[in-house]
C-alpha positions, -999 to +999 in steps of 0.1 A: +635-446+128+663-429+118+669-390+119+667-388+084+637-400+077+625-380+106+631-348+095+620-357+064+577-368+078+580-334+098+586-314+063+560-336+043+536-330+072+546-294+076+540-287+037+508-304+037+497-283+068+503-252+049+495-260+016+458-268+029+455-241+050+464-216+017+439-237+000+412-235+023+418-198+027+417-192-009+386-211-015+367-200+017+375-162+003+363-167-029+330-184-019+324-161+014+333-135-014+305-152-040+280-153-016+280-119-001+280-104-035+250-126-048+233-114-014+243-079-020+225-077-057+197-098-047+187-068-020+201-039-047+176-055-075+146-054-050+156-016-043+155-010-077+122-023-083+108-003-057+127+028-069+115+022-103+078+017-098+075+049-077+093+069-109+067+051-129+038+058-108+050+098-109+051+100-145+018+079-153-004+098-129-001+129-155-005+108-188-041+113-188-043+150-183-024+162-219-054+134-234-081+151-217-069+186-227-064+177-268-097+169-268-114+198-251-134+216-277-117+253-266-082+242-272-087+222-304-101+259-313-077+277-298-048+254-318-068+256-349-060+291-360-051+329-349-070+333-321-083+363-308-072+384-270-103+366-252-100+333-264-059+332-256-072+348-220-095+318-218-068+293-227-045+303-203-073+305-177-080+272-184-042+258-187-034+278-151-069+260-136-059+225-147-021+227-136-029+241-099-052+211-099-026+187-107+002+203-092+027+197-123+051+224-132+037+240-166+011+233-190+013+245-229-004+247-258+012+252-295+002+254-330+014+228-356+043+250-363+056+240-323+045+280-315+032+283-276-004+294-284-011+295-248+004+283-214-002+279-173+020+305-167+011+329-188+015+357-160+053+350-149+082+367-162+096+337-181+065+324-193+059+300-222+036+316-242+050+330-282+082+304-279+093+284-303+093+248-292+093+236-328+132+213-320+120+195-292+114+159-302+083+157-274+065+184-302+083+165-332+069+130-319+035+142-308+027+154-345+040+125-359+032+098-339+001+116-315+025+117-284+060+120-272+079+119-239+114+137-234+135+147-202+153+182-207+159+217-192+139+241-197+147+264-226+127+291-213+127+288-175+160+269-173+141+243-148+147+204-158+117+183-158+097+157-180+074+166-208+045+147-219+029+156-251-001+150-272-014+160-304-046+179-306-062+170-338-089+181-360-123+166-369-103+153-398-076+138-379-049+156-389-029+172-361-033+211-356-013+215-324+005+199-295-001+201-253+025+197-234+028+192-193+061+192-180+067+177-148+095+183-122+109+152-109+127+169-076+102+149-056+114+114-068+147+125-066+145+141-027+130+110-020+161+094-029+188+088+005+214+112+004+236+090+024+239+049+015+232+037-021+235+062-047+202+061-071+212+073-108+191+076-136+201+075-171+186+082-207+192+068-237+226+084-243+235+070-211+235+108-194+225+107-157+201+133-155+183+123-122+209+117-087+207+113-050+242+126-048+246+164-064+281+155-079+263+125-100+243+146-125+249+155-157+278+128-155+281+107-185+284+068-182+296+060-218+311+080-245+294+101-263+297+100-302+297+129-326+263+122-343+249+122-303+265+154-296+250+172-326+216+155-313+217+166-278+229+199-292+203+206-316+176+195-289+191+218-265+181+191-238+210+195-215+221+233-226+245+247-203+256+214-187+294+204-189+288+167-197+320+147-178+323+108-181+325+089-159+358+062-161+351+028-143+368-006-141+345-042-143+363-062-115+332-090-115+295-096-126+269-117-102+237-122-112+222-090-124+249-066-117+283-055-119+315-052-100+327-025-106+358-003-095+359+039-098+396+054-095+379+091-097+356+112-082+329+118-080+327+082-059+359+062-062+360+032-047+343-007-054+310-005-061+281-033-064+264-016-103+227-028-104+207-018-135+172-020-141+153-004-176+123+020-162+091+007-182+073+031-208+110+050-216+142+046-228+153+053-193+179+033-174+176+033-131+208+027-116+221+019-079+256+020-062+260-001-034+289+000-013+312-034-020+334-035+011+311-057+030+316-084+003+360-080+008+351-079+044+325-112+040+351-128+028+382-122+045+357-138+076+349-169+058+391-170+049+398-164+084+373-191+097+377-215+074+420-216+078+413-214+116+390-246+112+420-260+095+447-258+115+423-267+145+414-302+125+452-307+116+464-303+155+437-328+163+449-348+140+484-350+148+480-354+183+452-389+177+482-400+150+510-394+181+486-413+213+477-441+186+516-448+179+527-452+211+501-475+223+511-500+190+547-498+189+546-529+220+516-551+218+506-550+184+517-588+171+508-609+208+478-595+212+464-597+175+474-634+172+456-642+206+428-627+200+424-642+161+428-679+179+402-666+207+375-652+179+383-691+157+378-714+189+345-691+199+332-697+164+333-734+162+322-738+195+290-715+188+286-731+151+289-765+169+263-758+195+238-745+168+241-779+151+235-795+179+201-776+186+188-775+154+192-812+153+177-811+182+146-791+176+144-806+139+130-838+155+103-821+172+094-791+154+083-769+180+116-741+181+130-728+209+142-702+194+109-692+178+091-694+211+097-654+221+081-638+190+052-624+196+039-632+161+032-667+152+057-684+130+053-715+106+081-728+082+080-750+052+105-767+029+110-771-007+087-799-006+060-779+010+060-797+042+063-780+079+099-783+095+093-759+126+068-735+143+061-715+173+036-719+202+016-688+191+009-702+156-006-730+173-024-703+195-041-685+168-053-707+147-064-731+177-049-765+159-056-800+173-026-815+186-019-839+161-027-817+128+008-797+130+039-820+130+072-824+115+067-834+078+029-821+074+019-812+041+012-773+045-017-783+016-035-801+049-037-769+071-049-753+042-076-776+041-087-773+078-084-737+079-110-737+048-132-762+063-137-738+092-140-707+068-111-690+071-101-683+037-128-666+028-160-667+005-158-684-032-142-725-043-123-737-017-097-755-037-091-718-061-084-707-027-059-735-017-041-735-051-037-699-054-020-705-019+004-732-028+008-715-060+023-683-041+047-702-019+060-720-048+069-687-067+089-676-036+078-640-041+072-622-008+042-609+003+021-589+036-017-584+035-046-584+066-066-611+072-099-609+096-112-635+112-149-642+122-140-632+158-133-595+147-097-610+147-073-588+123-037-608+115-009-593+097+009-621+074+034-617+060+061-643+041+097-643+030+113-669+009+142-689+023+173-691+003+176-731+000+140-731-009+110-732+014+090-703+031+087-685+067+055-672+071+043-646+104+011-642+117+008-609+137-022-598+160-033-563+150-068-562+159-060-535+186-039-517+165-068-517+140-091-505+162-074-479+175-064-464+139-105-468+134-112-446+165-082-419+153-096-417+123-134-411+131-116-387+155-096-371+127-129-368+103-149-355+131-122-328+142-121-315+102-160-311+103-164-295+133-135-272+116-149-268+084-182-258+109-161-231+123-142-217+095-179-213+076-194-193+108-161-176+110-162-165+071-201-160+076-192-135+102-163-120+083-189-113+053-213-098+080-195-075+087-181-059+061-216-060+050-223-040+081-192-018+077-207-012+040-243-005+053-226+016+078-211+042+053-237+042+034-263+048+056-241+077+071-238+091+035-272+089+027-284+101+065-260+131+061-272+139+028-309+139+043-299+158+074-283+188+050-311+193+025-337+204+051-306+226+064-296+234+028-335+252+025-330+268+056-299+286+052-318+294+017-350+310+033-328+325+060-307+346+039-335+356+015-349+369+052-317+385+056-311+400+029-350+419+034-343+430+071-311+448+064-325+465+034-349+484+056-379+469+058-399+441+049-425+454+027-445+484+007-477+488+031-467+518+044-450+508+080-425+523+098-396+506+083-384+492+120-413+470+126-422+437+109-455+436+100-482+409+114-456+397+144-456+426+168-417+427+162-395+455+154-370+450+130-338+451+150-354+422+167-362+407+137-328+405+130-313+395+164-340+366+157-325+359+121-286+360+139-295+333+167-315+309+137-282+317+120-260+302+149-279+278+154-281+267+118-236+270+123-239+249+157-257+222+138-236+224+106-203+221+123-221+187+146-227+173+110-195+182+096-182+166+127-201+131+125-190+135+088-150+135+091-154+108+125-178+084+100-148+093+071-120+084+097-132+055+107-137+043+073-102+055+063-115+074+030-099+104+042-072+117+016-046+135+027-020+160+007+010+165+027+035+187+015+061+215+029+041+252+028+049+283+052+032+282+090+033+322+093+000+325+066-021+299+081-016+311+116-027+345+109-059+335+089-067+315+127-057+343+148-082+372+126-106+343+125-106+337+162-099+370+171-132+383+165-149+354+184-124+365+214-134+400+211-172+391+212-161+373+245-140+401+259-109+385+256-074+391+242-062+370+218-023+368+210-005+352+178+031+353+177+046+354+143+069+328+126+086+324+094+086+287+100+077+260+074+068+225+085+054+195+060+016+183+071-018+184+056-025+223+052-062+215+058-067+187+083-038+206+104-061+242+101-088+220+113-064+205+146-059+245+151-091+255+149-105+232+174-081+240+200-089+276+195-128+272+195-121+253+225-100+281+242-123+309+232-154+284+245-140+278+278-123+310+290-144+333+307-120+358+309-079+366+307-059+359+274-053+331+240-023+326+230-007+309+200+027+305+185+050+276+179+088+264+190+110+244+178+116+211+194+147+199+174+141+185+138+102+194+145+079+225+156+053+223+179+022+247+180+006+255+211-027+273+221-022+282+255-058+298+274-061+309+312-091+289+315-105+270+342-081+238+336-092+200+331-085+177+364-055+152+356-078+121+357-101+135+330-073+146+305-073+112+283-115+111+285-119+144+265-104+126+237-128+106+237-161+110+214-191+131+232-172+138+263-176+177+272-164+197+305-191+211+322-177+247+331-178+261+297-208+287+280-237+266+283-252+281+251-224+271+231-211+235+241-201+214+213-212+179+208-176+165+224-166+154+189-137+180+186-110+165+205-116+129+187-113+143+152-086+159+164-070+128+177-079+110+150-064+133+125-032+136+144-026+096+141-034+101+106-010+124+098+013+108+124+018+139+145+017+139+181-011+154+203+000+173+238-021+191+263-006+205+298-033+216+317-039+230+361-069+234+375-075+274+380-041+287+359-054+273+321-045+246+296-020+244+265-027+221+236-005+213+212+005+196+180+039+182+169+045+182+130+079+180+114+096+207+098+098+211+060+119+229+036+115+267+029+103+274-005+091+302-031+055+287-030+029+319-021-005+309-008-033+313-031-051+347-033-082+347-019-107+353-046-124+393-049-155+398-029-184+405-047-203+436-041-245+435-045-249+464-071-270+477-097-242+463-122-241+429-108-237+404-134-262+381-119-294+408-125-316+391-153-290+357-153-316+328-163-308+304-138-322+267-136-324+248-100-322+211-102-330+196-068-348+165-057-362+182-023-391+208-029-380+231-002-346+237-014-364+246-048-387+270-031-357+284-007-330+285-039-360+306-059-362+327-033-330+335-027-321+338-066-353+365-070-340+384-044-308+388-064-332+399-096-321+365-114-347+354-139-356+315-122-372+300-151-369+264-135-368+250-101-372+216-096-368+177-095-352+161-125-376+141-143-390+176-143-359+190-163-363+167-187-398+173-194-392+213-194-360+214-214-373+216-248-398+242-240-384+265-218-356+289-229-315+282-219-305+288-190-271+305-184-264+292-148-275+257-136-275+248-100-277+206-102-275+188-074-256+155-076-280+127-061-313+135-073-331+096-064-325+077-092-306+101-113-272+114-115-267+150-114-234+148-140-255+123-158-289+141-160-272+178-175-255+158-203-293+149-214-304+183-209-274+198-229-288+182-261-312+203-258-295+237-254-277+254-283-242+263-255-234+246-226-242+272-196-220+277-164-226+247-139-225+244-102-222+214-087-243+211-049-237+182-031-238+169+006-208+146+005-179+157+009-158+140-024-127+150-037-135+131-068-166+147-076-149+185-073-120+165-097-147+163-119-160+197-111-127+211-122-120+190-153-155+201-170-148+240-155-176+240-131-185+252-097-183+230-069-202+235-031-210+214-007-244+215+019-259+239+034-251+260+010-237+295+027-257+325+006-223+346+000-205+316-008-231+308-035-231+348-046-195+347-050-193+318-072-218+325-092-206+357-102-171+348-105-184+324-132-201+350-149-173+374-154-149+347-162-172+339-189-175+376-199 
């Protein structure tokens, strides 16, 4: 070859090598590119949806509240007209009442004129009430179309947040005012991940108002027209934000997003834009995902793909090289030998084949046939056997001189049907439909069985010169097997089928049992309190006669109970330990209560962030004067921490460990106080108590386990430590104790920390003082209660006070009584009275009164729903056994609100 041409392969080769690589680079990047990007919006869609149905599910749990309060008879009146200094103080009430239930931000009330009659925080410096709302489109679209939504800041609190509104109309129809709630969205948007994907959202003039990042708000993602400007002007909705766009680039779009690129803050960079459209607004939920894993996606697949490259062409250069060299010397000899070899092996084997087949054509038995394991027959054109096999003669058990050379096919026919072996019906529609078969030259297969239980496979082929090979294959053991897998297969399903039914029988079972369970507890709990309920009744009506002074007007010395040989400070040690023990038995049922609601996992929890430093004092005064009682010292050290749990359920993790402590120390010190244990705070309640042995630590956990060392007279029923346990899991906090025998024990609980706030606990409500003025003297009171003690106990009780009981009784009772007896002002309705509903039996009784009087609920279970209820309708709420002050309070707290 000469050098010219040479030099000229190794370019062409050269440019080809690179060419392809570039090529397979290029396309590798843009695919590996392609594919990380459609992966990338695939996972920032899902987000989204998730993002978006928790913004949805915020907003949609308050729809219902501004609905319930339009049609409330006392705001309708109260937007009607001018209304007087005690109806605006009601209103408010009511507003304040409704929006610490919920937990929004502010409720309002204004007039048709958009004036804020009255509002939830009516008390606060910057409160609602007398403004001028009458420019916000959620008041303009609530009197024109009966409700609006709008997203602004606060004109007069200066607090962002989303307002719901609905029109309060007339018995005309016509609408008179407008309530408004206005929830604060900072939840959603904490929520959010500060670091990772940014989470936008956007309104209608495509201003983010919502943000995980701080910089991203109030940004604007489009420009902003003059008509827009006057409208976001005139609405105030975003006063005293500068509004900056935002400039970006589109590089790309995948499915469902965009590829974009931002050359200024506040993120520059490439960005994977995903939008999704928030349902029931005009909202727009964004997300930024970071798109340098896509460049660096597919600078791998470039990279891999031009590495696989090159690797193929050096393997193919060096094959090309080894395969030259060995044909540059032999190529021409050796093909021309072996092309003579391969012709003179031919035409000997074509030669020898001739010769056999002449060979075997005379006799008709073929050798080569003779290894099949099925039994072979061919026929000619003419219809006539030319060869067959040993094992065709086998099967069919021939005579020796029925299958030769030349025979008519027709005449095996004929045998075979003269022995029965083609079946029932006329024996020559059977032979004709036969030779009419092999004359078509079609194919065919299909299962023959013999008398013998015999099963033969046939099957037969067409030959191309004309004629027909036919096989005959034994399958009776293959038959019989399939037979005995299948009854094995149908008896397998039913003995499945048997299973699954006794397994879904079961399953059924017991959540019939798990069902039976909670309501037998409900119902046994309900039982075990009512007998309690008219204890604590009679006991306080006891109570309350002892520590007047006496216990009647015959003349005694007032220190000595008549008829029982007792003297009155007795009496009323006697009354104290019936009291205790009535406390002891209350907190057991409480206890089998929460374990029973645990178990079932009905237990709602309300986890929020709220100050440590108030509910640790509350313990300590509580406790304290249990300690005292006992002689001992009890410590709390004061913190200004906050941390994010359960307010209740962790006061009732406390207050175990410290009815524990005081229960168990004979004598020394309690201590509690908390310390930070990085990102969380752990509260411990350390006692100098006997100690707990190390292999009994994990047992007290455990329901009904108790130490044995602690007061005799006042050991639990070992349920304390499991609800707490239980709880703890609950709320996902972690439960400690550190315990030696003879120095004490320190339990603890681990909850994270939570973010300082202005929140202030609620005030605790004014007691109530037993006077001459007392608002309950003369108060007609009716008691609705299925159990005839707690009638005769509530009676009692209510006398003592000097209320009028005009009624105390069952409800069929109340029926029958209401349209003779006068109205009461104060009902006491239980909720389960047998058959009847409590809610259900005062709105039949109501048709009966001219005005609705003041309601308190009693009730045994312990139901967040039913004191929801409680609160929407502006009743009282308690739950069994009814405490005597606790009852007091409420019912003159009702009273005076009522004036």
């Amino acid at each position: 070859m000469r050098p010219a041409t040479r030099l000229h392969r190794f370019l062409l080769t050269l440019l080809l090598t690179g060419g392809g690589l570039l090529l397979v680079a290029a396309v590798a990047h843009r695919e590996g590119g392609r594919r990380a990007l459609a992966q990338q919006s695939q996972q920032a869609t899902q987000q989204l949806a998730l993002h978006a149905q928790a913004l949805n599910q915020r907003i949609e749990r308050y729809r219902m509240l501004p609905r319930l309060l339009a049609i409330n008879p006392d705001v309708r009146r109260g937007a009607s007209g001018p209304a007087d200094a005690a109806m605006r103080q009601q209103l408010n009430l009511r507003l304040e009442q409704a929006n610490r239930s919920t937990r929004a931000s502010t409720l309002t009330l204004t007039d048709a004129d958009g004036i804020a009659v009255a509002a939830s925080n009516w008390q606060t410096p910057g409160s609602n009430v007398g403004e001028d709302y009458s420019f916000r489109p959620y008041v303009q679209q609530a009197l024109r179309e009966g409700e609006g939504r709008f997203y602004g800041i606060g004109v007069t609190t200066g607090v962002p947040g989303y307002f719901l509104s609905e029109a309060v109309r007339d018995d005309a129809g016509h609408a008179i005012g407008v309530v408004v709630i206005k929830i604060e969205l900072d939840a959603i948007q904490q929520a959010w991940p500060a670091d990772g994907d940014t989470v936008l959202v956007s309104d209608a003039h495509d201003v983010v108002f919502l943000a995980s990042r701080a910089a991203w708000r109030y940004r604007v993602l489009a420009p902003l027209d003059a008509a827009t400007r006057t409208e976001l002007a005139d609405t105030r909705q975003y006063e005293g934000q500068a509004l900056q766009p935002v400039a970006v680039q589109a590089l790309r779009a995948p499915g469902g997003g965009e590829l974009l690129r931002i050359d200024q803050p506040p993120m520059p960079g490439r960005w994977l834009w995903q939008r999704a459209p928030v349902d029931g607004t005009d909202w727009t939920l964004h997300l930024l995902h970071d798109a340098a894993p896509v460049a660096v996606a597919a600078r791998q697949w470039a990279t891999i793909a031009g590495a696989s490259w090159l690797a193929l062409a050096f393997v193919l250069l060096f094959l090309q090289q080894r395969l030259r060299l060995g044909a540059l010397r032999r190529r021409s000899r050796l093909e021309l030998e072996t092309l003579v070899r391969q012709h003179a092996e031919e035409l000997r084997t074509a030669q020898d084949g001739l010769v056999a087949a002449a060979q075997e054509a005379d006799t008709g038995l073929s050798r080569r046939l003779a290894h099949l394991p099925q039994g072979v027959v061919i026929i000619d054109a003419d219809l006539r056997i030319v060869a067959w096999n040993a094992r065709y003669i086998e099967l069919f058990r021939f005579p020796p001189d029925l299958v030769q050379v030349g025979t008519p096919i027709e005449d095996v026919f004929r045998y075979n049907a003269r022995r029965g072996l083609l079946g029932p019906g006329p024996v020559e529609d059977a032979i004709q439909r036969r030779l009419g078969h092999l004359r078509s030259g079609k194919p065919h297969m299909r299962e023959s069985e013999k008398e013998d239980g015999t099963v033969l496979e046939i099957r037969g082929n067409p030959l191309p010169e004309g004629g027909f090979v036919t096989s005959y294959a034994d399958i009776t053991s293959y038959k019989t097997t399939a037979r005995e897998l299948r009854s094995l297969a149908d008896s397998l399903e039913r003995r499945i089928a048997e299973r699954t039914a006794d397994l879904e029988q079961a399953r059924r079972d017991a959540e019939a049992a798990n069902r039976y369970k909670g309501r037998f507890v409900a119902s046994a709990v309900h039982d075990l309190l009512q007998p309690l309920n008219a204890a604590r009744m009679f006991l306080s009506a006891l109570r309350g006669r002892l520590h007047d002074g006496g216990v009647g007007d015959n003349g005694m010395p007032a220190d000595d109970v008549p008829g029982s040989g007792l003297r009155a400070s007795e009496a009323r040690e006697l009354a104290d330990s019936i009291d205790g023990a009535l406390a002891a038995q209350d907190g057991i049922l409480a206890s089998l209560l929460d374990i029973s609601r645990l178990e079932s996992g009905t237990l709602q929890t309300d986890v929020r962030d709220f100050a440590l430093g108030p509910l640790l004092d509350a313990l300590a005064r509580e406790a304290g004067v249990l300690a005292a009682a006992r002689g001992l010292r009890l410590d709390a050290v004061a913190t200004r921490a906050w941390v994010r749990s359960d307010a209740t359920l962790l006061r009732r993790i406390l207050q175990n460990f410290l009815s524990n402590a005081v229960r168990y120390t004979p004598r020394g010190r309690i201590a509690i106080g908390c310390r930070r244990v990085g990102d969380a705070l752990r509260i411990e309640v350390h006692d100098t108590g006997p100690g707990i042995p190390p292999g009994r630590q994990h047992e007290i956990f455990e329901e009904f386990r108790r130490l044995d060392d602690g007061i005799a007279s006042e050991r639990g029923a070992g349920l304390g430590l499991a609800i707490v346990d239980r709880i703890a899991r609950l709320l996902g906090h972690r439960i400690g104790l550190r315990s030696r025998p003879g120095v004490g024990s320190v339990f603890s609980v681990t909850v994270p920390l939570g973010v300082a706030g202005t929140d202030a606990p609620p005030a605790a409500p004014a007691a109530t003082h037993a006077d001459e003025d007392s608002p309950l003297h003369g108060c007609r009171v009716w008691c609705i209660d299925d159990d005839p003690r707690v009638c005769e106990a509530t009676r009692a009780l209510l006398q003592r006070w000097r209320c009028a009981v005009d009624f105390a009784g069952g409800g069929d009772d109340a029926i029958a009584a209401a349209p003779a007896l006068p109205p009461p002002a104060l009902v006491l309705l239980d909720v389960q009275l047998g058959t009847l509903d409590g809610p259900a039996l005062y709105d039949r009784l109501a048709a009966h009164w001219p005005l609705p009087p003041l309601v308190i609920l009693v009730s045994a279970a312990h139901d967040d729903t039913l004191r929801g209820l409680a609160d929407a309708r502006g009743w009282g709420c308690l739950r069994k056994p009814v405490r005597a002050p606790a009852l007091r309070a409420l019912m003159t707290q009702l009273l005076l609100r009522r004036g």
